[in-house]
Structures are given as C-alpha cells and as structure tokens.
GUDRENDO-616756 format. One record per atom (N, C-alpha, C, CB): residue in three letters; x, y, z. Coordinates in steps of 0.1 Angstrom, whole numbers, plus 5000, padded with zeros to 4 digits. Glycine has a CB too. Layout:
GUDRENDO-616756
alaXYZ;...
END
This chain:
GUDRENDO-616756
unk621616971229;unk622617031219;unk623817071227;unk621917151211;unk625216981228;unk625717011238;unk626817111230;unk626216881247;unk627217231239;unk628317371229;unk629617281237;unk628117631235;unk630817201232;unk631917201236;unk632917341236;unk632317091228;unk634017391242;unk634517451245;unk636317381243;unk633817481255;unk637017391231;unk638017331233;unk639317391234;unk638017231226;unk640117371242;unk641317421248;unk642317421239;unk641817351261;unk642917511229;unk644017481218;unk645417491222;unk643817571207;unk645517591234;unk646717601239;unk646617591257;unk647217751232;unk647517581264;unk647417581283;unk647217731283;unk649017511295;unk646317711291;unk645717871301;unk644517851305;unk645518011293;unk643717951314;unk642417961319;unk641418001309;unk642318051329;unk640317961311;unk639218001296;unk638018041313;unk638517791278;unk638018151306;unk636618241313;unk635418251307;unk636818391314;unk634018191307;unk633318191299;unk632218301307;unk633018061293;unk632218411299;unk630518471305;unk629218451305;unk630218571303;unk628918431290;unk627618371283;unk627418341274;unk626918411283;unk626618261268;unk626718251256;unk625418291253;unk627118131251;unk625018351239;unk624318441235;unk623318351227;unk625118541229;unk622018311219;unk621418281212;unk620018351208;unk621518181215;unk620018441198;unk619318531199;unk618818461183;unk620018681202;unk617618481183;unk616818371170;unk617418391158;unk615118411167;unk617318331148;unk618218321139;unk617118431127;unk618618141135;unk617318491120;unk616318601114;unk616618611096;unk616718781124;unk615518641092;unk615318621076;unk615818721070;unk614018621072;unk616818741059;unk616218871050;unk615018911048;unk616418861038;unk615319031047;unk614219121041;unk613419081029;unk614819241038;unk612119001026;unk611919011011;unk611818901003;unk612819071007;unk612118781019;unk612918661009;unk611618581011;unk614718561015;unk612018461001;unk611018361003;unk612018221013;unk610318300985;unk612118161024;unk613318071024;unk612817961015;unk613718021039;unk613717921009;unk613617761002;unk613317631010;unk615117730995;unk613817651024;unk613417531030;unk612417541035;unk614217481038;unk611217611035;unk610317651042;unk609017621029;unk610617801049;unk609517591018;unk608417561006;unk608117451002;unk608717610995;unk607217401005;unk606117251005;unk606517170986;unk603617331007;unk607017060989;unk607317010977;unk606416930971;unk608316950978;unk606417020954;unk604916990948;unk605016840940;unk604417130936;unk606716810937;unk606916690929;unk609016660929;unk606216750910;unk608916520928;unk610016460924;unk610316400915;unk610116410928;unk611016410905;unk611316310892;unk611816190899;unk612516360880;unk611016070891;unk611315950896;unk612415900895;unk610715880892;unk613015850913;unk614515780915;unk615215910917;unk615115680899;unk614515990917;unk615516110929;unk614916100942;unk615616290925;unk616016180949;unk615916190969;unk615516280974;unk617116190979;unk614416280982;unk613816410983;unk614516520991;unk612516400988;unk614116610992;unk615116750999;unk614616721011;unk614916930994;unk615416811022;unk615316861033;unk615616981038;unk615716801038;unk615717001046;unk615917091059;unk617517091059;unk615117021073;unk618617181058;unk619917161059;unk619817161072;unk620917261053;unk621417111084;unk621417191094;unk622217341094;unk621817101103;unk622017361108;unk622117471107;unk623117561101;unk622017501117;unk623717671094;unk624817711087;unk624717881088;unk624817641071;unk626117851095;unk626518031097;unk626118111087;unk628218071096;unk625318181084;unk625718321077;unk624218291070;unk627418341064;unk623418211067;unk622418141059;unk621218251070;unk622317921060;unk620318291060;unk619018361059;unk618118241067;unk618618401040;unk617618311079;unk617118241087;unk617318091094;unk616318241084;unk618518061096;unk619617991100;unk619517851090;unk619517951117;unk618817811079;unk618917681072;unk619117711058;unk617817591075;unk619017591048;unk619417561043;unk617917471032;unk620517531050;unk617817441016;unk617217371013;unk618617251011;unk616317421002;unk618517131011;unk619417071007;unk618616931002;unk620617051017;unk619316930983;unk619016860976;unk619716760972;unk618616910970;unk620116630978;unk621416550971;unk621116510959;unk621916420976;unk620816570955;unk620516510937;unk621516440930;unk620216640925;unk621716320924;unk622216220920;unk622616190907;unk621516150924;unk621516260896;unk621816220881;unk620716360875;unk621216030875;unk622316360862;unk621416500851;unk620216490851;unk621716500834;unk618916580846;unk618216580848;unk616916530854;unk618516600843;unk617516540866;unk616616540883;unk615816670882;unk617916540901;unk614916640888;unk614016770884;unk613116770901;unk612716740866;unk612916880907;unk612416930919;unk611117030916;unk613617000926;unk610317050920;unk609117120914;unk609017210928;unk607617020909;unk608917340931;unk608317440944;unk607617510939;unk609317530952;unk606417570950;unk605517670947;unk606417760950;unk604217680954;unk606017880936;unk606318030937;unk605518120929;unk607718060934;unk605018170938;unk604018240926;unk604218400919;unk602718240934;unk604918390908;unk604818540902;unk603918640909;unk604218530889;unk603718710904;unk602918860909;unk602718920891;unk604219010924;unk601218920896;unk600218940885;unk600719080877;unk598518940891;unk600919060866;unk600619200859;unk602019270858;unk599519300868;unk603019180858;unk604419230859;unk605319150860;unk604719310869;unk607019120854;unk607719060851;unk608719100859;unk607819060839;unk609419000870;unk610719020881;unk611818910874;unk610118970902;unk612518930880;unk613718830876;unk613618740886;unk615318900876;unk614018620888;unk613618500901;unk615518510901;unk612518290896;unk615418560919;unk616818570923;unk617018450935;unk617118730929;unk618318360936;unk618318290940;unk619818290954;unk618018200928;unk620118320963;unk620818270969;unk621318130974;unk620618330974;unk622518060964;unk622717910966;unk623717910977;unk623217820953;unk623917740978;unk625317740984;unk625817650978;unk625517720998;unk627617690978;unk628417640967;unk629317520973;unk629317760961;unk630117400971;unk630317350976;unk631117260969;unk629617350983;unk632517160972;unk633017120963;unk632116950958;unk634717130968;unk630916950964;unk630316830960;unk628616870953;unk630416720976;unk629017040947;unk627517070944;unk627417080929;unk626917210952;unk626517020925;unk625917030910;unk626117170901;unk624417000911;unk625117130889;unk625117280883;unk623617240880;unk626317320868;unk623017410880;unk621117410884;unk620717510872;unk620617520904;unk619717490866;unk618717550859;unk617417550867;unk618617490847;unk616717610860;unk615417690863;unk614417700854;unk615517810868;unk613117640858;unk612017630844;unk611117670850;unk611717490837;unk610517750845;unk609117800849;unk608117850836;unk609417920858;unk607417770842;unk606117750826;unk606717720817;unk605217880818;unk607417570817;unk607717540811;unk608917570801;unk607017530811;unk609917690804;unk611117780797;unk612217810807;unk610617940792;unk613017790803;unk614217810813;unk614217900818;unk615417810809;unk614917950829;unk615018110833;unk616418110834;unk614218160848;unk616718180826;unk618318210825;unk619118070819;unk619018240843;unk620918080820;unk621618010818;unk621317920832;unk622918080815;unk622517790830;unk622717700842;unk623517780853;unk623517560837;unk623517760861;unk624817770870;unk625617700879;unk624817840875;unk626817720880;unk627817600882;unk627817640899;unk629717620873;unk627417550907;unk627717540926;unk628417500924;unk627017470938;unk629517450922;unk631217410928;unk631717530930;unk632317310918;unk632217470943;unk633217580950;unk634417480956;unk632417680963;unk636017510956;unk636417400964;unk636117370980;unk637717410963;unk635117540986;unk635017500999;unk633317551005;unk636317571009;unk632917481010;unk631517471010;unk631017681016;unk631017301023;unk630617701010;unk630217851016;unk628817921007;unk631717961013;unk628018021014;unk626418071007;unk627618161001;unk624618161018;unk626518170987;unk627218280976;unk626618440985;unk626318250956;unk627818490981;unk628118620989;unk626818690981;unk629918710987;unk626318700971;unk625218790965;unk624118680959;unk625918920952;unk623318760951;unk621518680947;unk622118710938;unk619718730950;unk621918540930;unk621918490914;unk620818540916;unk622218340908;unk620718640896;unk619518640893;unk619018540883;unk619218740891;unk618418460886;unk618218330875;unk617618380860;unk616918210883;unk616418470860;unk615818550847;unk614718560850;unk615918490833;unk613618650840;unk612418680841;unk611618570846;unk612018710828;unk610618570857;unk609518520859;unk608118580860;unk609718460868;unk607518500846;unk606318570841;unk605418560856;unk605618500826;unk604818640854;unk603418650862;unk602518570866;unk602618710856;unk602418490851;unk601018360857;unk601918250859;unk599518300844;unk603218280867;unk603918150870;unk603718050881;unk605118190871;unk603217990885;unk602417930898;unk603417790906;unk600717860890;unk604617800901;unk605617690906;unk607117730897;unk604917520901;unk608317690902;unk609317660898;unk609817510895;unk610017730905;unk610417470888;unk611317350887;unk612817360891;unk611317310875;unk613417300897;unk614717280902;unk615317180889;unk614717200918;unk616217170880;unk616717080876;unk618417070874;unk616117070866;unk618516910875;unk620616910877;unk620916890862;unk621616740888;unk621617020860;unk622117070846;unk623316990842;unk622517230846;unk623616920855;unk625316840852;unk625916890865;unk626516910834;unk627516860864;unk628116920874;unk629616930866;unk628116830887;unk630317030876;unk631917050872;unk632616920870;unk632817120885;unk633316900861;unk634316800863;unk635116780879;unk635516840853;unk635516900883;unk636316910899;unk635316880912;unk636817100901;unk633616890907;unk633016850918;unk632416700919;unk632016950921;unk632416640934;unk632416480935;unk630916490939;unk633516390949;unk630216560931;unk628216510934;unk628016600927;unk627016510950;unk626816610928;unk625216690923;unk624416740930;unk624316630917;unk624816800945;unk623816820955;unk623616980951;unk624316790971;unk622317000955;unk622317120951;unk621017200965;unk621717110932;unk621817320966;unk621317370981;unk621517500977;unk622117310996;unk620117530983;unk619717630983;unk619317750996;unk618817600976;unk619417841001;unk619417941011;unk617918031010;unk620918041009;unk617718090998;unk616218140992;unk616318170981;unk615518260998;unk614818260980;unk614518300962;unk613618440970;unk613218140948;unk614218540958;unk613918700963;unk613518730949;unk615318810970;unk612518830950;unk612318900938;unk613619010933;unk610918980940;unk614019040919;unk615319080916;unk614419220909;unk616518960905;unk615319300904;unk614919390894;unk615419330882;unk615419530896;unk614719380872;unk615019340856;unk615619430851;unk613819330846;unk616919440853;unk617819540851;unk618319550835;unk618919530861;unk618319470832;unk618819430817;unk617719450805;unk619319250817;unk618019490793;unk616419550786;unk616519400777;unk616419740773;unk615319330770;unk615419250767;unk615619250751;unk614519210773;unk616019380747;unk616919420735;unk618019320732;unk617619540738;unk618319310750;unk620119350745;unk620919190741;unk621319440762;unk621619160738;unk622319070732;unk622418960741;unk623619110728;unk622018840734;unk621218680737;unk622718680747;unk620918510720;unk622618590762;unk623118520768;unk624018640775;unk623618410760;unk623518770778;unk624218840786;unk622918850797;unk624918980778;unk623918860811;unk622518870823;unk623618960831;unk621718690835;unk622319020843;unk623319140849;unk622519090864;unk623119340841;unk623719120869;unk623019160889;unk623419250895;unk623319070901;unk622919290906;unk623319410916;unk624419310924;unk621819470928;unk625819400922;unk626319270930;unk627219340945;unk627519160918;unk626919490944;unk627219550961;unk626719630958;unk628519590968;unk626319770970;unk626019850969;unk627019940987;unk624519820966;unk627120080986;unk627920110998;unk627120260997;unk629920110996;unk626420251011;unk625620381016;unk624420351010;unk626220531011;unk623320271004;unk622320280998;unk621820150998;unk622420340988;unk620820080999;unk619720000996;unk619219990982;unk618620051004;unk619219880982;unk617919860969;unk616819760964;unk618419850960;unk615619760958;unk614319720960;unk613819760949;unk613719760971;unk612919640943;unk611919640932;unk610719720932;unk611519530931;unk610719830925;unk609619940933;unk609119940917;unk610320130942;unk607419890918;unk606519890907;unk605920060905;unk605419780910;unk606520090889;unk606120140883;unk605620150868;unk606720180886;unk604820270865;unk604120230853;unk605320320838;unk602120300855;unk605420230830;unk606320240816;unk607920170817;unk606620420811;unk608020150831;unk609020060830;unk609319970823;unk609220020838;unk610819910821;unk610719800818;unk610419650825;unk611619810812;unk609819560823;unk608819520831;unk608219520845;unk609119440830;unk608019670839;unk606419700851;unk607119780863;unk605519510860;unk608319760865;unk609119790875;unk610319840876;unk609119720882;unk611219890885;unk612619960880;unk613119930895;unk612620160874;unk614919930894;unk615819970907;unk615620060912;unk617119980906;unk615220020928;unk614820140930;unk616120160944;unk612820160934;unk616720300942;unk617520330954;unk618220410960;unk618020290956;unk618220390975;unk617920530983;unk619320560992;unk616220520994;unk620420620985;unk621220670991;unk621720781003;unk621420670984;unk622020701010;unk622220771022;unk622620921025;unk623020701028;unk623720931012;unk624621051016;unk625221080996;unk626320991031;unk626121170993;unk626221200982;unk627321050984;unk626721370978;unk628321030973;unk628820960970;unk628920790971;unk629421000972;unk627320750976;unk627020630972;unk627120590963;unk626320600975;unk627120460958;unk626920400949;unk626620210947;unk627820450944;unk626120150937;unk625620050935;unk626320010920;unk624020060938;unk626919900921;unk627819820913;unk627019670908;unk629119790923;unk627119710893;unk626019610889;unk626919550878;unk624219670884;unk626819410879;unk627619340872;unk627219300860;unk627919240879;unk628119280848;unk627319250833;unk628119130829;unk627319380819;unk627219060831;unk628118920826;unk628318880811;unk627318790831;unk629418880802;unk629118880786;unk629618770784;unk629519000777;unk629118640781;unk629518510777;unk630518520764;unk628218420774;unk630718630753;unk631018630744;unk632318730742;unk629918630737;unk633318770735;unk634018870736;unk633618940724;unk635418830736;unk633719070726;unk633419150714;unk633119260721;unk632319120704;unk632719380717;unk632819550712;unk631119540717;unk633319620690;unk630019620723;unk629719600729;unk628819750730;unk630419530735;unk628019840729;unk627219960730;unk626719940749;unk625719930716;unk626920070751;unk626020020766;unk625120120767;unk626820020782;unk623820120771;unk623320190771;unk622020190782;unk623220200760;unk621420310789;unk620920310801;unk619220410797;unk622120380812;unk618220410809;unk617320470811;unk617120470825;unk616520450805;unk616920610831;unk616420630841;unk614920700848;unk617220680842;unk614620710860;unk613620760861;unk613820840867;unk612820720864;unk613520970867;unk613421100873;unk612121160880;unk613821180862;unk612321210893;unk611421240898;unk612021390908;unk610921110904;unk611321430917;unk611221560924;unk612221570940;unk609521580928;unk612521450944;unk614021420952;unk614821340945;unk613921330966;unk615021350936;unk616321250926;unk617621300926;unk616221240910;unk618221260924;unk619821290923;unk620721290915;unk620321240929;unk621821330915;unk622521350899;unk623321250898;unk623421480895;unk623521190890;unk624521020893;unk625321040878;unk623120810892;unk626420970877;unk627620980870;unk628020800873;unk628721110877;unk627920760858;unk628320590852;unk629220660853;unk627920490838;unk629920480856;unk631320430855;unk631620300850;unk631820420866;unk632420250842;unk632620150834;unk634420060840;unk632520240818;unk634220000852;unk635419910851;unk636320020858;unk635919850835;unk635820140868;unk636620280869;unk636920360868;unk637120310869;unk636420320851;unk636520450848;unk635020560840;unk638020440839;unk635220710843;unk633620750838;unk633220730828;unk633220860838;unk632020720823;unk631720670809;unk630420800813;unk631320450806;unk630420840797;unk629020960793;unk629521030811;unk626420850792;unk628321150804;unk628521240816;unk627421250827;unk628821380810;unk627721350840;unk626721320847;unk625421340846;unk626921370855;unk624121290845;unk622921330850;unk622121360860;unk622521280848;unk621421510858;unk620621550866;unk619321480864;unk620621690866;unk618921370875;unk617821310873;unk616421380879;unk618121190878;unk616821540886;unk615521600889;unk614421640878;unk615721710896;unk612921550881;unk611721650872;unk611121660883;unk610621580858;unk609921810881;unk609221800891;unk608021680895;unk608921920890;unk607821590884;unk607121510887;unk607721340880;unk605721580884;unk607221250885;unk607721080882;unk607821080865;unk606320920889;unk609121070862;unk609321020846;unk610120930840;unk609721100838;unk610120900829;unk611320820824;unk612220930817;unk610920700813;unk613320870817;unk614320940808;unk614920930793;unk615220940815;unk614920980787;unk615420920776;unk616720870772;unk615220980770;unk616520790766;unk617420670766;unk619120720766;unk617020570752;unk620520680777;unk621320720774;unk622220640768;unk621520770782;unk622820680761;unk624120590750;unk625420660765;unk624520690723;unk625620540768;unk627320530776;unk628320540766;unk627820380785;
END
C-alpha cells in the first residue's frame, strides 16, 4: 500500500511519521459491510466491501451498485423482542447514488430516501428509516428510483443503529423526526416500561445549558399542534422547548422522587 507524498509547491518536506492507528466503530452500531447476505433479486450485482473512506464508522463502507428500480438486497437484523426501535441508517450520498427504501416483514419502514448528493460524502447524522417490530429477523434493501441529477443507483451504506421512537404514532401520516445534533450531552435508547414503544430518549447532559436538536420533517404545509411527554425521575432536570428559536410552552421541572411519565405537554 504505497502513501505517495506529493510536492505542490518548491521547498523541503520533513516527514516525521506517519500514524495508523486501527480504524474504530461507533458506539452501538451494527456495520453494514460486516452482514452476511441472505438474498439477491435476480440480475442484480452483489455488494461488497467499499474501500476505505475517511470519516466512515470502522473505516468501510457497504457498496451496492444496484442497476434497476426495484433491486431488492435482503440482511440479517434482528429486532429485540418485546419492544419497537426505529431502524437508523447512516448512508453515503453521492452524485451516482440511488434512492432506498426499507422493508421489514414485509412493510416499508418509513418514506424512500434520496442518496444524491453532487459530491460523494457519509451523511453527517442517522437516517431514521421507521419502526422495526420485534419479531423482525432480516431487512430488505430496495432501489426506490433515483434523482433525475444522479448518473446510477448505487446505493451504500456505512451502518444501521438502533434510533429512539421519538415521534408518537398519533401524529400525522408521513411526518418522521431525528436527533439531528446534540452540544454537551449524549444520547441512547434506554428501555423503559409505559413508554412509547417500550423505550424513550434517553440523555445525559453534561452541564446546564445543553441541549439536543431534533428535527421534524413535515412533507405537507399546514398549521400543525406540537405536542410532548416526558419522563421524570430523582436527578432530572428542568428543560425549556424551543421551536425554530424561538421558546415555545414554558419551562419544566422534570424532578419526581421516583421514575415517571409526565403528562402530556401541548407546545
């Protein structure tokens, strides 16, 4: 694997060392290229192994040249019994990549989504694709189409992480939500009992004025109710929504002396 060194302008180049320290996983993840392929729809190309790519969750890549609308890819993943996660997916986007759906037990999980990008790069946060039931025992990969602006259908993948189900399944057909930063705090699917499916956001801020920025995607225009629940427990903290900057409803003291839900807040 030879490392060239190339000279862009005249002068001396000093090299000390070069560094290669193993390439390392997220926290949590499943990698995609590391999952044994259960099936191919006939007259598609089977996946591989990307090479290596900067910034990618344990230095690779799944990469799928997929060729024509519905190409379909089959991976083991197996739910977790007795509770409903969202199946979160970190892709990579690229001006020659498809658009991907997700079927599991046979039902879509979520909308499609569009991989074109005009320049090839991993999506900065985890698509959450939608609910994956419990007795789910495999995923399907399928090519939903592509952009007009993109020249293929390849579709590549980085991993699949368990999401929280942040969105109540109330709320109005074809809206989905993700965690899409967070500053001073962490966050993780922490199973609990009366949640909504089985489990809640769970997260642990460092200092007062953290926060976690969760995105609501609304396919439709219109007027719109928002509304929240929380859990409260005996180290909790008081938190204050915000809507686009600005405050929405007032602050909550989420201390009980013992693990609860809260009742329901209208923003």
């Amino acid at each position: 694997h030879p490392v060239r060194l190339l000279a862009r302008r005249p002068g001396t180049v000093v090299l000390d060392a070069i560094a290669l320290p193993q390439a390392v996983s997220w926290e949590g993840v499943v990698e995609a290229e590391s999952l044994p392929v259960l099936s191919v729809s006939a007259g598609a190309p089977l996946p591989g192994r990307g090479n290596p790519l900067a910034g990618a969750s344990a230095g690779s890549t799944l990469e799928w040249g997929a060729t024509a609308r519905g190409q379909t890819l089959a991976l083991p993943l197996n739910g977790k019994a007795g509770r409903t996660v969202v199946l979160g997916m970190r892709p990579v986007l690229g001006p020659d990549r498809g658009m991907i759906r997700m079927v599991a037990d046979g039902k879509p999980l979520g909308p499609s989504f569009d991989l074109y990008a005009p320049q090839t790069q991993i999506a900065p946060d985890v698509w959450p694709l939608g609910p994956l039931p419990g007795t789910a025992r495999q995923v399907t990969l399928e090519v939903a189409g592509k952009n007009p602006a993109s020249s293929g259908m390849r579709l590549s993948i980085d991993f699949f992480r368990a999401e929280p189900m942040i969105l109540h399944p109330d709320s109005t057909p074809g809206i989905w939500a993700q965690v899409k930063e967070t500053a001073g705090c962490q966050y993780q699917v922490q199973d609990i009992g009366g949640a909504v499916g089985g489990h809640h956001l769970w997260l642990v801020p460092s200092s007062k004025g953290a926060w976690v920025d969760v995105a609501l995607h609304v396919p439709e225009p219109g007027t719109y109710r928002v509304r929240s629940r929380y859990t409260t427990s005996w180290d909790y903290a008081i938190v204050q929504a915000f809507m686009d900057g600005a405050v929405v409803g007032e602050a909550l003291d989420l201390y009980t002396p013992t693990v609860r839900q809260s009742q329901v807040c209208d923003l």
